[in-house]
PDB file with one MODEL, atoms N, CA, C and O in Angstrom:
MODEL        1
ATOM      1  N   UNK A   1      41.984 123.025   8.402  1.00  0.00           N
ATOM      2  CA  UNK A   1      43.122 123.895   8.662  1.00  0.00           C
ATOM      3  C   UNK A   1      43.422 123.966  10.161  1.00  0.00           C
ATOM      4  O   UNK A   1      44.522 124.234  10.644  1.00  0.00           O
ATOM      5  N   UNK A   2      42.315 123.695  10.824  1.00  0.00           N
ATOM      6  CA  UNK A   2      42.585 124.010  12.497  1.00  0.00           C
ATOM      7  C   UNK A   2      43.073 122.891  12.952  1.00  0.00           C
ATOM      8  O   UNK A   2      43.653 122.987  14.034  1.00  0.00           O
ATOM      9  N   UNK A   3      43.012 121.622  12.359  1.00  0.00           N
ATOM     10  CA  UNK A   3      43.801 120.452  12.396  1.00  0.00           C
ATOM     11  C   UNK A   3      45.826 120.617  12.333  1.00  0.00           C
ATOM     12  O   UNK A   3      46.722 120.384  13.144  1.00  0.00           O
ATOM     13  N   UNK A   4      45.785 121.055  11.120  1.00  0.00           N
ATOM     14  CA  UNK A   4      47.031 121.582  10.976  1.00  0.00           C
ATOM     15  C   UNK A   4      47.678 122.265  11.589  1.00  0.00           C
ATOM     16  O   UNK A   4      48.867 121.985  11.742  1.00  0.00           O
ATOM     17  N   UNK A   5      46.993 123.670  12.288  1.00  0.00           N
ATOM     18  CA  UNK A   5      47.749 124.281  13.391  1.00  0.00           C
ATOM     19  C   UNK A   5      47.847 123.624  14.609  1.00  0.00           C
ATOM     20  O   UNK A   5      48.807 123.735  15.371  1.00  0.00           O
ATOM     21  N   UNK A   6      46.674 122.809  14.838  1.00  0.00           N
ATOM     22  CA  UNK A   6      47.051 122.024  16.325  1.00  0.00           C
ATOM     23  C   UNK A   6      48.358 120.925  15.986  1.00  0.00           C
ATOM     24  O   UNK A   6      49.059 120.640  16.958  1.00  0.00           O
ATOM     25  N   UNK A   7      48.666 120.382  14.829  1.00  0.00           N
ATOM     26  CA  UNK A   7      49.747 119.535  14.935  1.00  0.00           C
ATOM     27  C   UNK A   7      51.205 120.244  15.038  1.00  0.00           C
ATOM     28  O   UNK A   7      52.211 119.833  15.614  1.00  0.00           O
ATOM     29  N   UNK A   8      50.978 121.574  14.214  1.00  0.00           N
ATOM     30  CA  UNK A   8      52.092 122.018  14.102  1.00  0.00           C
ATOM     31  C   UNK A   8      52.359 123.172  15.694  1.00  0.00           C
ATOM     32  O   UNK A   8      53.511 123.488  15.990  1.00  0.00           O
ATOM     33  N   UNK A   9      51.303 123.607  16.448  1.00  0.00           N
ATOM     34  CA  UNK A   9      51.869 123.616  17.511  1.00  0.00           C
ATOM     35  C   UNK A   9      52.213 122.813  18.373  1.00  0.00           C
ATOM     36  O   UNK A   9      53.050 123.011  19.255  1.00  0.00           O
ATOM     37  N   UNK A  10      51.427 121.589  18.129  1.00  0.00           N
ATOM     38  CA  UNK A  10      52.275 120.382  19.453  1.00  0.00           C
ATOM     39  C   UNK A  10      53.678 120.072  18.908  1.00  0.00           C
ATOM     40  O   UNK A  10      54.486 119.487  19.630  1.00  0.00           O
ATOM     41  N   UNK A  11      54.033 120.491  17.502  1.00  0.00           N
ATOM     42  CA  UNK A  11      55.359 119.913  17.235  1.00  0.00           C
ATOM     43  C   UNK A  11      56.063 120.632  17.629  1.00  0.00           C
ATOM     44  O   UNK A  11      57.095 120.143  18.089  1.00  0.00           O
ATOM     45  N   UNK A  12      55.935 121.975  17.671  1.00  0.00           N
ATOM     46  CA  UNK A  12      56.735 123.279  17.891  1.00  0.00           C
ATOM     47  C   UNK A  12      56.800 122.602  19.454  1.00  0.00           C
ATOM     48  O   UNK A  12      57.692 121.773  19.635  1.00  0.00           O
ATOM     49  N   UNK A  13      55.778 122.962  20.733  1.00  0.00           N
ATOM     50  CA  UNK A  13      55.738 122.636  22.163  1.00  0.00           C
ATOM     51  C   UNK A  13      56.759 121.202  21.909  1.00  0.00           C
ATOM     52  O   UNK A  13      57.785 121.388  22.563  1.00  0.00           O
ATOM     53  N   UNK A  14      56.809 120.041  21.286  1.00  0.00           N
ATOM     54  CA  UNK A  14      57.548 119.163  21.273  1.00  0.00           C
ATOM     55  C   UNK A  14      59.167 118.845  21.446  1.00  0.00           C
ATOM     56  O   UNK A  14      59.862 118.157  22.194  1.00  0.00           O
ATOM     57  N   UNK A  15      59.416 119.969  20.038  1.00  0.00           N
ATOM     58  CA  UNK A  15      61.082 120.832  20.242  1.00  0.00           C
ATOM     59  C   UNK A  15      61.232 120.937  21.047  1.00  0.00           C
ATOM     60  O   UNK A  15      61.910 120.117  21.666  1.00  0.00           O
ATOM     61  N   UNK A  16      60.609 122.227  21.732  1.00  0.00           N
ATOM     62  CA  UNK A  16      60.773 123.251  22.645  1.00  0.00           C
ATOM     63  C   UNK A  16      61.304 121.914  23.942  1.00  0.00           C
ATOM     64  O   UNK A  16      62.321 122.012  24.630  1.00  0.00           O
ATOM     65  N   UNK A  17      60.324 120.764  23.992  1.00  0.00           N
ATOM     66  CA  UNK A  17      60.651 119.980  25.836  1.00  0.00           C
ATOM     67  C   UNK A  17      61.940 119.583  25.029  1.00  0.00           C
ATOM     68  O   UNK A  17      63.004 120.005  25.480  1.00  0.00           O
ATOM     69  N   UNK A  18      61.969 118.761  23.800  1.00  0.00           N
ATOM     70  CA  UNK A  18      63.411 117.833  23.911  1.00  0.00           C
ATOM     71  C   UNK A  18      64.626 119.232  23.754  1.00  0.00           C
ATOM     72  O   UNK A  18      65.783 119.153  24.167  1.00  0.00           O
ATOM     73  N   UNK A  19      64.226 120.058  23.293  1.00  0.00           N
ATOM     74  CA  UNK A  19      65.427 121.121  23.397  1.00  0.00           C
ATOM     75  C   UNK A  19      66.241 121.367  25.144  1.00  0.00           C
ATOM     76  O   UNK A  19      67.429 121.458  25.454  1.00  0.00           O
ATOM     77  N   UNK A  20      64.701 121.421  26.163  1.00  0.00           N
ATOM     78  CA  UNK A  20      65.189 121.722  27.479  1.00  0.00           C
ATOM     79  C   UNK A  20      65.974 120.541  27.796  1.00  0.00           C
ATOM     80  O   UNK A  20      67.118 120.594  28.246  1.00  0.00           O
ATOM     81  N   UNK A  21      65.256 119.350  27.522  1.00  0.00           N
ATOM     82  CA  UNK A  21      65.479 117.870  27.677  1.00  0.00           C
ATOM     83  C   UNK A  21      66.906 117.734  27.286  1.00  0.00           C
ATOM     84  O   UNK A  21      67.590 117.521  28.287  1.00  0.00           O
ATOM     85  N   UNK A  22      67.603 117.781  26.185  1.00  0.00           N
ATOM     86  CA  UNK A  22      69.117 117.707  25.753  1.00  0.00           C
ATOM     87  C   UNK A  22      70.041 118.278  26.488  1.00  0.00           C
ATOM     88  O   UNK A  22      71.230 117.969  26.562  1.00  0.00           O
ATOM     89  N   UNK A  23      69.261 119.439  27.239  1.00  0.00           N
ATOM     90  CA  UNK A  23      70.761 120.239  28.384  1.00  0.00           C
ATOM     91  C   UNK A  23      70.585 119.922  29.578  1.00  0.00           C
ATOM     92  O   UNK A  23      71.203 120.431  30.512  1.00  0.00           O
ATOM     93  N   UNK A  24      69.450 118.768  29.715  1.00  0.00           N
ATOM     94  CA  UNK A  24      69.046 118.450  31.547  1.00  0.00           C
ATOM     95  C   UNK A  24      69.509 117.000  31.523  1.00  0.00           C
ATOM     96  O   UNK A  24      70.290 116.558  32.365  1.00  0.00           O
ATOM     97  N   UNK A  25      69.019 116.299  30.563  1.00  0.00           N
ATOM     98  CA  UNK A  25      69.501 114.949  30.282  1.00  0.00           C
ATOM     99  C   UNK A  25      69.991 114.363  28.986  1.00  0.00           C
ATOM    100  O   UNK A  25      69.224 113.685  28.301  1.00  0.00           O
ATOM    101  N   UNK A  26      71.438 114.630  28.556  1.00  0.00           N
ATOM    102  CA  UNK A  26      71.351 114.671  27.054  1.00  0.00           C
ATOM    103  C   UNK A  26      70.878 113.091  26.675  1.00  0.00           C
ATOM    104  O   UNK A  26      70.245 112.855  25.646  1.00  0.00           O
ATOM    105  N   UNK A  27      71.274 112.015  27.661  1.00  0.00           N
ATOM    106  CA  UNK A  27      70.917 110.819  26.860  1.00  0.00           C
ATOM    107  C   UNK A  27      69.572 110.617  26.872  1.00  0.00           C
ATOM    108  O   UNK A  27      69.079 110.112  25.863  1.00  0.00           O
ATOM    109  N   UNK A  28      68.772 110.936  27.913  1.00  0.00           N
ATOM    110  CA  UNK A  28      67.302 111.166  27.573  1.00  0.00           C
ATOM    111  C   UNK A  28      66.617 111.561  25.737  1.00  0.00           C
ATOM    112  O   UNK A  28      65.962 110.827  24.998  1.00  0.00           O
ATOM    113  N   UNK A  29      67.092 112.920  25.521  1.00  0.00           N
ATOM    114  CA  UNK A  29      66.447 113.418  24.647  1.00  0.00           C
ATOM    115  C   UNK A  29      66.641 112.668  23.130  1.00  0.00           C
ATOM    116  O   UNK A  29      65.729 112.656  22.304  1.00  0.00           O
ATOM    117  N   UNK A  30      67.716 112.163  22.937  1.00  0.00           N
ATOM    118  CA  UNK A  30      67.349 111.032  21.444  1.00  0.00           C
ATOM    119  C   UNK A  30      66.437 109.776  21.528  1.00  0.00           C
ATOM    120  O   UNK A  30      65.916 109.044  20.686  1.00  0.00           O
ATOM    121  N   UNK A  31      66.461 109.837  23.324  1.00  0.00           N
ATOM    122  CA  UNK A  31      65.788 108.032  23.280  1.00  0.00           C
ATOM    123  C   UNK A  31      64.646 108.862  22.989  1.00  0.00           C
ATOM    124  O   UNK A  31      64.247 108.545  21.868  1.00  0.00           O
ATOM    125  N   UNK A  32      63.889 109.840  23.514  1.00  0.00           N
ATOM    126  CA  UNK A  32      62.669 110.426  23.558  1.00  0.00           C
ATOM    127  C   UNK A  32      62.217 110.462  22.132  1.00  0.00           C
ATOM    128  O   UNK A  32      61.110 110.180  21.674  1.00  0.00           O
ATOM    129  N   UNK A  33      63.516 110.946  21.406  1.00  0.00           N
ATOM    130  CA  UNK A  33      62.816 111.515  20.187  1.00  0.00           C
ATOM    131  C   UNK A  33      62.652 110.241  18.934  1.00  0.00           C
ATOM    132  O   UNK A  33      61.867 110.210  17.987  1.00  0.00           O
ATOM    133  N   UNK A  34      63.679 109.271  19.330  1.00  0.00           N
ATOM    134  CA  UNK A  34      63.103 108.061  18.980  1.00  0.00           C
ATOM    135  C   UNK A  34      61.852 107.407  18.802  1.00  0.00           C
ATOM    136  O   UNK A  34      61.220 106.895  17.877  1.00  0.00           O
ATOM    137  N   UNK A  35      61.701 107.646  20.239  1.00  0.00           N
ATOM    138  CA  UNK A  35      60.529 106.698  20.061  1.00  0.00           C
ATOM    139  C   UNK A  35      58.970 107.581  20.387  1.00  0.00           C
ATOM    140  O   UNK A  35      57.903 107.106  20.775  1.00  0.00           O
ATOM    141  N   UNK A  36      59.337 109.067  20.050  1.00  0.00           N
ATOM    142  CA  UNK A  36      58.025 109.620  19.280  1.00  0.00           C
ATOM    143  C   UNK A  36      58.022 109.564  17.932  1.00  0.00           C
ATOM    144  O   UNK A  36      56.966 109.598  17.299  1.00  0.00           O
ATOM    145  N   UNK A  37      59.383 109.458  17.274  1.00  0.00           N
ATOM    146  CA  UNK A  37      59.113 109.357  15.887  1.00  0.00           C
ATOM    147  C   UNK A  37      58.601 107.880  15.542  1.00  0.00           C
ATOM    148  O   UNK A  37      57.997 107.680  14.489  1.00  0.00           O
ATOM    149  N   UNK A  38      58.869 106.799  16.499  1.00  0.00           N
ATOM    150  CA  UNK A  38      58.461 105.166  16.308  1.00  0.00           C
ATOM    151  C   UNK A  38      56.868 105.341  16.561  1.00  0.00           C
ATOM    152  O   UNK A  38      55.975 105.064  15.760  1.00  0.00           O
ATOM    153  N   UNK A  39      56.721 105.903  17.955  1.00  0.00           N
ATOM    154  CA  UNK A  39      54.982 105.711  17.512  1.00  0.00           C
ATOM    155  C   UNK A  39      54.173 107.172  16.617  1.00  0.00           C
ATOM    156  O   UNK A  39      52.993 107.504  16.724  1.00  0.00           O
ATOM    157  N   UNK A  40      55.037 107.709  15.926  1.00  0.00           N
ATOM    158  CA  UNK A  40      54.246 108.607  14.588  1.00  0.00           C
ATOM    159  C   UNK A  40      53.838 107.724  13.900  1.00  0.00           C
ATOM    160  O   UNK A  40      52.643 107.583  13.639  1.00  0.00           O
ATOM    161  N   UNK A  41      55.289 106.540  13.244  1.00  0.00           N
ATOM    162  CA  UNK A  41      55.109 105.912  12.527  1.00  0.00           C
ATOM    163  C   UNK A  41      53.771 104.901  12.499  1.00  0.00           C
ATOM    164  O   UNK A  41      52.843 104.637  11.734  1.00  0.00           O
ATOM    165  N   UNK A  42      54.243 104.521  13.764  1.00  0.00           N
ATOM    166  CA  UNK A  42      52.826 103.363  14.013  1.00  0.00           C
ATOM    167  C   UNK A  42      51.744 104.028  13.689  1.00  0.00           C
ATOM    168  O   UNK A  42      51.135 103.423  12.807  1.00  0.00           O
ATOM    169  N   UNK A  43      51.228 105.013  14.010  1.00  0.00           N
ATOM    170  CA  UNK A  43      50.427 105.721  14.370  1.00  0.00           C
ATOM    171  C   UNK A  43      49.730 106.007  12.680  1.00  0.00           C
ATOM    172  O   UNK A  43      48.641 105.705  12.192  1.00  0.00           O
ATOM    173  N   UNK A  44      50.638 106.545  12.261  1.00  0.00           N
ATOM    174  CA  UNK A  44      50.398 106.829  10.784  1.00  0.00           C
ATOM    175  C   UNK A  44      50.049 105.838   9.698  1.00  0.00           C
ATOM    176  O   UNK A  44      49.580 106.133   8.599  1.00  0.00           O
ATOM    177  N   UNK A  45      50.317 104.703  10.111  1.00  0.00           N
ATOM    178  CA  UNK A  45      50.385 103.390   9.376  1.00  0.00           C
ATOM    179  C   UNK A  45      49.798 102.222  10.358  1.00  0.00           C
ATOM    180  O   UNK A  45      49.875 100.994  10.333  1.00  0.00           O
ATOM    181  N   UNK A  46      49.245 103.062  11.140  1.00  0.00           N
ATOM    182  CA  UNK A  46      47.881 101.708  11.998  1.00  0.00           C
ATOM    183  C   UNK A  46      47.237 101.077  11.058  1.00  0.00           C
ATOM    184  O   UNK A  46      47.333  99.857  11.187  1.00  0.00           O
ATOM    185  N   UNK A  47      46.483 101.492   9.967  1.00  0.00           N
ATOM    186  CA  UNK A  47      45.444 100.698   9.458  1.00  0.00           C
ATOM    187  C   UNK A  47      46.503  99.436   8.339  1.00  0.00           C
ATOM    188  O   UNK A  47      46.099  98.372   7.869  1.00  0.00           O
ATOM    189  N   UNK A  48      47.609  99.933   8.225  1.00  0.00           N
ATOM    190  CA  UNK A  48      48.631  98.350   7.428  1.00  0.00           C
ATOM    191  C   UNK A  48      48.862  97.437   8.522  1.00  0.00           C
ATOM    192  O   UNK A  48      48.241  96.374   8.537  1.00  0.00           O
ATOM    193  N   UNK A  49      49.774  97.753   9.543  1.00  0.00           N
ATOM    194  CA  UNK A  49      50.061  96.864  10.972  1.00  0.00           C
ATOM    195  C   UNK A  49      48.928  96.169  11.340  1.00  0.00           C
ATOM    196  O   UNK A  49      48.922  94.954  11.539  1.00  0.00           O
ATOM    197  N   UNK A  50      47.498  97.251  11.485  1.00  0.00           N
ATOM    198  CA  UNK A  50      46.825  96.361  12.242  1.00  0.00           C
ATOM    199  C   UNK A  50      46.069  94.854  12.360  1.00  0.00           C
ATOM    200  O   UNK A  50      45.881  93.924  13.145  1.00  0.00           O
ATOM    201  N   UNK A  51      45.826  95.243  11.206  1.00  0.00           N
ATOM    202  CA  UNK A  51      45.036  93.368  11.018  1.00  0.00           C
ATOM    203  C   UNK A  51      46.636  92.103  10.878  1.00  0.00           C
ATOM    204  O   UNK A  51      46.473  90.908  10.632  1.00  0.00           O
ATOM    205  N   UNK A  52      47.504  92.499  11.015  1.00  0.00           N
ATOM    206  CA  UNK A  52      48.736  91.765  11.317  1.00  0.00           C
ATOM    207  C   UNK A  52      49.238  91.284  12.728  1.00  0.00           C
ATOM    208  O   UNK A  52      49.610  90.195  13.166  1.00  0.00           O
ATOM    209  N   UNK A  53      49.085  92.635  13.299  1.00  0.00           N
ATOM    210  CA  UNK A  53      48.861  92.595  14.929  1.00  0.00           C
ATOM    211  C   UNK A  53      48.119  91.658  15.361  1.00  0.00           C
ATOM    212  O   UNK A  53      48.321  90.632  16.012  1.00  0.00           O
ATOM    213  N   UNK A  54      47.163  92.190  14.876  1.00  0.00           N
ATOM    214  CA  UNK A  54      45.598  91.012  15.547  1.00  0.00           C
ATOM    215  C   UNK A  54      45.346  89.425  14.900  1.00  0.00           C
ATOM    216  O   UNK A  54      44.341  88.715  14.937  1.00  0.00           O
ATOM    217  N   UNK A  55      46.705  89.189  14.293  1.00  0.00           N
ATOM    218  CA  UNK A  55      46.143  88.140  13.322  1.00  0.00           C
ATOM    219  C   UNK A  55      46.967  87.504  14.431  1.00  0.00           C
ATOM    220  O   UNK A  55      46.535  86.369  14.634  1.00  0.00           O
ATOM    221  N   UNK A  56      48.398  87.925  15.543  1.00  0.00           N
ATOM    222  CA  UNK A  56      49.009  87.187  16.243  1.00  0.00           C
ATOM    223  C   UNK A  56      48.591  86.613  17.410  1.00  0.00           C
ATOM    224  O   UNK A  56      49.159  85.727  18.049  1.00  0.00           O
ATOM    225  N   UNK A  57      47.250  87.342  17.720  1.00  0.00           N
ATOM    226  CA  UNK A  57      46.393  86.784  18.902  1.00  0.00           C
ATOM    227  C   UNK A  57      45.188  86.024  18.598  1.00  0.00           C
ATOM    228  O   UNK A  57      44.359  85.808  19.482  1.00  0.00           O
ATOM    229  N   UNK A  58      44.996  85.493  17.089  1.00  0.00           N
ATOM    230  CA  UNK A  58      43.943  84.841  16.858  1.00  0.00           C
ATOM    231  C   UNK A  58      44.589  83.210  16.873  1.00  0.00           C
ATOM    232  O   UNK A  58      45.640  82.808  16.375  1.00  0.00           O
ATOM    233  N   UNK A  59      43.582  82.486  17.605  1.00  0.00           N
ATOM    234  CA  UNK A  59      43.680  81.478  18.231  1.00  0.00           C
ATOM    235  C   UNK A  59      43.246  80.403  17.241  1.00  0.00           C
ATOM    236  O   UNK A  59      43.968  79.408  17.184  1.00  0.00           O
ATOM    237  N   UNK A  60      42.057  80.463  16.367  1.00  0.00           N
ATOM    238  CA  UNK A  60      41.170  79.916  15.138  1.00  0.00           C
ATOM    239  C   UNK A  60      39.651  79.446  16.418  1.00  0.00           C
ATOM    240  O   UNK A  60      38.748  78.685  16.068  1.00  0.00           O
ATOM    241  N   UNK A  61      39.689  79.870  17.337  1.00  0.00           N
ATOM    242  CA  UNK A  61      38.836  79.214  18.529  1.00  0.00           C
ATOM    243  C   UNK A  61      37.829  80.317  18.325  1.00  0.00           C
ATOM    244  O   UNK A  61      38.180  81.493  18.424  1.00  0.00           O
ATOM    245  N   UNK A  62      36.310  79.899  17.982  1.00  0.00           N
ATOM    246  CA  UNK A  62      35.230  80.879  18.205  1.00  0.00           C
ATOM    247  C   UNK A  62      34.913  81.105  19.184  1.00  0.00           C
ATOM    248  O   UNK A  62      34.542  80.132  19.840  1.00  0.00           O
ATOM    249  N   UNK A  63      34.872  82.267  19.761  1.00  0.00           N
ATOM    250  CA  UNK A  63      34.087  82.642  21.176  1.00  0.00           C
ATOM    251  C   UNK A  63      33.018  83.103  20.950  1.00  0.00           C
ATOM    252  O   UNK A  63      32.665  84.146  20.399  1.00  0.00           O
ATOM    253  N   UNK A  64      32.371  82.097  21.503  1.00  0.00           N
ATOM    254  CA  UNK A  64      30.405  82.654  21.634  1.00  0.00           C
ATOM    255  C   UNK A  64      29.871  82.877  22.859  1.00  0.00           C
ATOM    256  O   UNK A  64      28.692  83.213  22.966  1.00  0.00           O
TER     257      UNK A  64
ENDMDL
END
């Protein structure tokens, strides 16, 4: 449960900057909120992406 309140206050503190953010820089605050919602996503769905990711830097070369 103490998990849950820490997410749901960083989301609340989150609003709160892009809210200031929209009347200081409005084009700022969608790119912002973009691309916290892009790395939620990642974030949330690391363990599908990842062995895909890493499959683009495998060479077939053993390093010993």
């Amino acid at each position: 449960m103490r998990a849950h309140r820490m997410l749901l206050f960083s989301l609340i503190l989150l609003a709160a900057v892009y809210a200031v953010l929209l009347f200081v820089a409005p084009v700022a605050a969608p790119i912002g909120a973009l691309l916290t919602a892009a790395g939620l996503v990642l974030v949330s769905t690391r363990y599908a992406w990842r062995p895909k990711f890493l499959a683009l830097f495998e060479t077939g070369e053993a390093v010993c």
